[in-house]
Residue, then its C-alpha position, 0 to 999 in steps of 0.5 A: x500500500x503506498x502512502x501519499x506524502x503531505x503537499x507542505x512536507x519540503x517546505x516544512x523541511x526546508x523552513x527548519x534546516x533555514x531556522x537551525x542555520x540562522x540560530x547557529x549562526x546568530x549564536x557565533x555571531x553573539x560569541x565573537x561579540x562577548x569576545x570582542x568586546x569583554x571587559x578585563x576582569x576585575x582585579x582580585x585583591x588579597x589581603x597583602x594588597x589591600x591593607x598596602x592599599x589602606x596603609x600605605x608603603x610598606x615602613x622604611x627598613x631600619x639603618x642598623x639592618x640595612x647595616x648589618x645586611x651589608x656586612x654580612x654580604x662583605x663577609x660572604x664576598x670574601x669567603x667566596x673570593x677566599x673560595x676561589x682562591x683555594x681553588x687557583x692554588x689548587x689546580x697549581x698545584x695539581x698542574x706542577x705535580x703533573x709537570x715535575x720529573x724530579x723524582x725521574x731525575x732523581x732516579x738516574x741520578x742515584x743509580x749512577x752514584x749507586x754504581x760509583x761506589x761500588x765500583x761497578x764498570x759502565x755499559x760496557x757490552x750493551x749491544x755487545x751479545x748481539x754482535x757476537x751472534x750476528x757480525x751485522x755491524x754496531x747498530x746500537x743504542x749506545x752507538x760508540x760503545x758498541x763500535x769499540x766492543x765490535x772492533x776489539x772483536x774483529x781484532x781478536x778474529x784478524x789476529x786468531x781465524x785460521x785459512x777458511x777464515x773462520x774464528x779458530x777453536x782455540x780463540x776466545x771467539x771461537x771457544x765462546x761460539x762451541x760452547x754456546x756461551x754467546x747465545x746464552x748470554x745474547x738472551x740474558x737482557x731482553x730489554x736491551x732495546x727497551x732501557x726504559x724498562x725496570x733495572x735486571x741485575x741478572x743481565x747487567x751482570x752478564x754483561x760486565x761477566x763478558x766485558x771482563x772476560x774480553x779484557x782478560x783475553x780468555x785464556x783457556x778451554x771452553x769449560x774453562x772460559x765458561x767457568x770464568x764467565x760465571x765466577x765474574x758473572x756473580x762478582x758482578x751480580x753482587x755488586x749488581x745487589x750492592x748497587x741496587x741496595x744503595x740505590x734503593x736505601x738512597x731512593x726511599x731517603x730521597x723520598x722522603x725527603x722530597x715528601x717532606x719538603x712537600x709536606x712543609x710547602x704545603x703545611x707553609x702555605x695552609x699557614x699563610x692562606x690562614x694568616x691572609x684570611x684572619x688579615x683580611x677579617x680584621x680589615x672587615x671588622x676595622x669597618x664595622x668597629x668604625x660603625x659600632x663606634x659611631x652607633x655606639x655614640x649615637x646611644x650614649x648621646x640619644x638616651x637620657x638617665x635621670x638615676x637617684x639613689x635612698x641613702x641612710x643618714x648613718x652607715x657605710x652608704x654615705x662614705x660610698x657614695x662620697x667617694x663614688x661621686x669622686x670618681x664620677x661612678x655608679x650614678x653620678x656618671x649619669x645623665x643627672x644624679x639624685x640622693x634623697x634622705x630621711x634628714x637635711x643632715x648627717x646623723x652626726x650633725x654633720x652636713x652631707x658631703x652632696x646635695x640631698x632632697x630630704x624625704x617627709x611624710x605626707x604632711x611634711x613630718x619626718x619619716x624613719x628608714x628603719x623598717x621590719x623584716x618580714x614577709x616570705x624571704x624575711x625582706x625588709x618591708x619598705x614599701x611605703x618608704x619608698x612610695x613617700x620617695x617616689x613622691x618626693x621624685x615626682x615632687x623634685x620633677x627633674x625625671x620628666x626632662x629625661x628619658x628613663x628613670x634609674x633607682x640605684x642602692x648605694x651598695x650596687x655596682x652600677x655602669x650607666x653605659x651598660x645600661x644605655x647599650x640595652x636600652x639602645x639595642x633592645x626592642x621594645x626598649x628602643x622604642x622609647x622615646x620623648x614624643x614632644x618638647x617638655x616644657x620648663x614649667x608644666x601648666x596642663x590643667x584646663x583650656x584658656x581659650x574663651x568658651x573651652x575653659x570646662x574643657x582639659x588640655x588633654x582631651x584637646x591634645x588628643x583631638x587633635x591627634x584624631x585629626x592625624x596630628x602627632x603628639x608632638x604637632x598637638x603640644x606645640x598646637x595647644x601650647x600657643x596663648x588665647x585666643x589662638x589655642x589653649x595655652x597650655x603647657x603640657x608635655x607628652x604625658x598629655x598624649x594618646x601614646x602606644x603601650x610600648x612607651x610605659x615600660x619597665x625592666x624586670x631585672x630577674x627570673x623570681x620577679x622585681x629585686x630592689x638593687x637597681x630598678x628601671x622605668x620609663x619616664x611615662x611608666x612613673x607617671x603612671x604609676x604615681x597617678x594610679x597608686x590609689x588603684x593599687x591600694x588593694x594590694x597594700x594588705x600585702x606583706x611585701x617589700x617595695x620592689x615587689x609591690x612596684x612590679x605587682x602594681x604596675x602589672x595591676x596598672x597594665x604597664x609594660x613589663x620586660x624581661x631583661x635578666x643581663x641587667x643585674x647580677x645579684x646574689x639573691x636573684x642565685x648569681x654570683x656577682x663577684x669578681x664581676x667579670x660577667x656581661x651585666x650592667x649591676x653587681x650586687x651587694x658590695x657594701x664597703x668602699x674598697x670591695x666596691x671599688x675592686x669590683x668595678x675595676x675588674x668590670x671596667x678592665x675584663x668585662x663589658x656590657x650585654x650589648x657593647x658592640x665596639x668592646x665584642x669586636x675588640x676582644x674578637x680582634x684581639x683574638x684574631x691578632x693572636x691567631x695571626x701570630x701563631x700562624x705567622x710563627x708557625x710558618x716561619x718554623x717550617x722555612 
């Protein structure tokens, strides 16, 4: 049965294959386009990238590494050029060894004195067997010995060969080709040809046998004459041995020798490479003493101590601090010195041989320094004493104009050097620093300005510094008269400042020791200010030094631990004889042992961080180095 088809089916067929050509062709064209025409992407940004973005270039990188990085990069040249020469000295060496033919010569040489002594005859009859079998002539190595030896031989047939011609039995030539010796002895060197070849005492013997033989004209029979041959055959073998003896006792002296020499040459020139080596390091380290020495006084001048010691009015502690500030010792090296006291006099009547602040109670009575003993360490219990000085610190008020505070005891062997160093290497000691001018008078109460009097100083200073204003910008903002500003005089302490510049020194590992205590300026400030919060802690039956340490931790303030501070007996060190790197030494409670301890200090040792004395003492050290390789090079010339 046929089917018959629908009249529009061809142009069904055909409308659909138009529709997918054009949709396909739409669909690439739209895909050039988006290509054509895309947007870059946007970038993706980390969290490096947009905090840069935020905050801007990344800090200049400090002086002192920039420093440190380039001498490191000196050193690391030198130990490759040092490298490289080693390497040169090397393949010379190498090279000469291939090229020397000393020990050849050497050889030859002792053979021939060998043979001389024990009187044994030259190469006589090199060739000489050769000639005998063949009469072909004097072809040779030695070309005249061999001339001589073939024309005493033709000689001796001229004067013996009978009518044919030929040898006569009865000559020696004759005899020697009937019994065959010449055969023989034609084979006993087969390195004739070859002189090269290791020294054979059987056939040199063999050829001073015959050489003999031929000169005694061989009388005889043949047995007889092979008899002969063989008796001067082991004469000359045995003094072919002497010779050889001697030759070889000679060769292992020489030898030896010669290894020694090299052995010398090689242990001179190891000394000389090290002796230019250690030269070459003190050159490097003449530059970096050079920038120790200016770091050195760019710490001495740029940090400022303000250091006060608590004196008994009776006692030793005034004689040592007497003959202390003779010297100019201990705190009167400081950048300015204070001594506070319980009395305006001695305990004798007598005046103090220096200026001293006396210390009162809260409402101008006296105070006693005689306290108890008590607590966990049976520790003289002086907090409050001590409290009343720090009062009488801030009421003197020449701390602020400095950067650190320094409380010394009498009886402790102090070098404020030492301490600048510490403080001038250490972060975050370092960072320590006054952040504006300090005014002569302080006067930063409440603002002057018209309409801001109700307002405080500070809260204007730090305003400003929300502006992005620094402390410094702010001070001197607020420091100009009404109606411009405020006129008010105030120093940093009146700033909004990092955590870092309230710091204090814990000195060791059990916690605060009293002999020598170190605060930053803000942290005393703070600390006075916020001794009514650490009234909770005063129920405590501790000393001063604790109660600081416990206070200010309560207060917040930065504590670090730098334990090369001090060496104290009771912080379990052995401060005596005082040799070790710190910068206090505890108790020395006479004059004399003071004294002998500081002298020890001052010639033997140094501070934590004293750069210049490290690279003297290393230098030092080098220079004997040198001279030990120096002698020892000598030695071996």
């Amino acid at each position: 049965m046929v089917t018959e088809e629908a009249p529009g089916g061809d142009q069904s067929r055909r409308r659909y294959a138009v529709g997918v050509s054009f949709i396909s062709f739409l669909g690439l064209l739209l895909a050039y386009l988006a290509v054509f025409f895309r947007s870059e992407p946007e970038p993706e940004y980390t969290y490096a990238s947009f905090k840069r973005h935020e905050e801007g270039p990344l800090p200049e990188v400090p002086k002192e590494i920039w420093d440190e990085a380039r001498s490191q990069l000196r050193v690391r040249l030198r130990e490759i050029e040092e490298h490289r020469e080693r390497a040169a000295e090397r393949r010379r060496l190498e090279k000469e060894e291939k090229e020397n033919e000393e020990e050849k010569e050497m050889e030859r040489r002792l053979w021939a004195e060998a043979v001389e002594e024990v009187e044994a005859e030259p190469r006589e009859l090199f060739n000489l067997f050769k000639l005998l079998n063949s009469n072909a002539g004097t072809e040779s190595e030695e070309q005249q010995m061999a001339e001589q030896e073939a024309h005493a031989l033709q000689e001796h047939h001229e004067t013996h060969k009978n009518e044919d011609g030929k040898p006569d039995p009865d000559s020696l030539l004759g005899k020697l080709m009937k019994n065959n010796v010449d055969k023989g002895a034609g084979k006993v060197n087969p390195n004739q040809d070859r002189p090269d070849e290791q020294f054979d005492e059987d056939t040199e013997a063999k050829k001073v046998a015959m050489s003999e033989l031929l000169k005694k004209g061989g009388h005889g029979n043949g047995e007889d004459l092979k008899q002969q041959f063989e008796e001067l055959q082991a004469q000359a073998k045995k003094k072919a041995n002497q010779a050889k003896k001697v030759f070889e006792e000679k060769l292992a002296a020489e030898k030896k020798k010669l290894a020694e020499k090299q052995k010398a040459a090689k242990e001179r020139l190891e000394h000389e490479l090290k002796s230019k080596q250690l030269k070459d390091q003190i050159l490097i380290m003449k530059e970096q003493q050079e920038e120790a020495r200016v770091q050195e006084d760019s710490i001495q001048m740029g940090i400022s101590l303000y250091c006060w010691a608590l004196m008994m009015p009776f006692g030793y502690e005034a004689g040592l601090l007497l003959e202390q500030k003779r010297q100019g010792v201990g705190i009167f090296e400081c950048d300015e010195w204070a001594v506070y006291s319980n009395q305006s006099m001695m305990a004798d009547g007598s005046p103090f041989p220096f200026p001293v602040h006396e210390v009162t109670g809260p409402n101008g009575e006296p105070i006693s320094l005689f306290v108890p003993l008590g607590g966990r360490w049976h520790t003289a219990l002086n907090r409050d004493v001590f409290n009343q000085v720090w009062l009488k610190v801030v009421e003197v008020d020449h701390y602020r104009k400095h950067d650190w505070i320094v409380k010394v005891d009498p009886d402790s062997v102090f070098f404020p050097k030492r301490l600048k160093q510490v403080i001038g290497r250490r972060v975050p000691l370092k960072n320590v620093k006054m952040q504006g001018p300090e005014p002569d008078e302080l006067d930063c109460t409440y603002c002057k300005k018209k309409g801001f009097t109700k307002q405080s100083c500070a809260s204007h200073v730090h305003w400003l510094q929300s502006q992005g204003h620094t402390c410094r910008d702010a001070l001197t903002s607020v420091a100009r008269d009404p109606p411009v500003d405020c006129g008010c005089k105030c120093n940093d302490f009146a700033c909004d400042l990092p955590a870092d510049q309230a710091v204090y020194i814990n000195n060791c590992q059990w916690g605060l020791h009293g002999p020598i205590e170190v605060f930053s300026r803000r942290c005393i400030a703070t600390y006075i200010a916020g001794l009514p919060i650490c009234s909770n802690l005063l129920y405590h039956a501790w000393g001063e030094d604790i109660f600081v340490d416990q206070c200010m931790i309560e207060l917040g303030l930065t504590r670090v631990n730098e334990f090369d501070v001090m060496s104290e007996i009771a912080c379990g060190d052995q401060p005596a004889p005082c040799g070790q790197t710190d910068t206090t030494f505890h108790p020395f409670k006479n004059v004399e042992k003071w004294f002998a301890c500081w002298n020890f200090a001052s010639k033997y040792g140094h501070g934590p961080e004293d750069r210049l004395a490290s690279i003297i003492v290393e230098q030092a050290e080098i220079m004997e180095k040198i001279k030990k390789e120096e002698a020892a090079a000598k030695k071996i010339d």
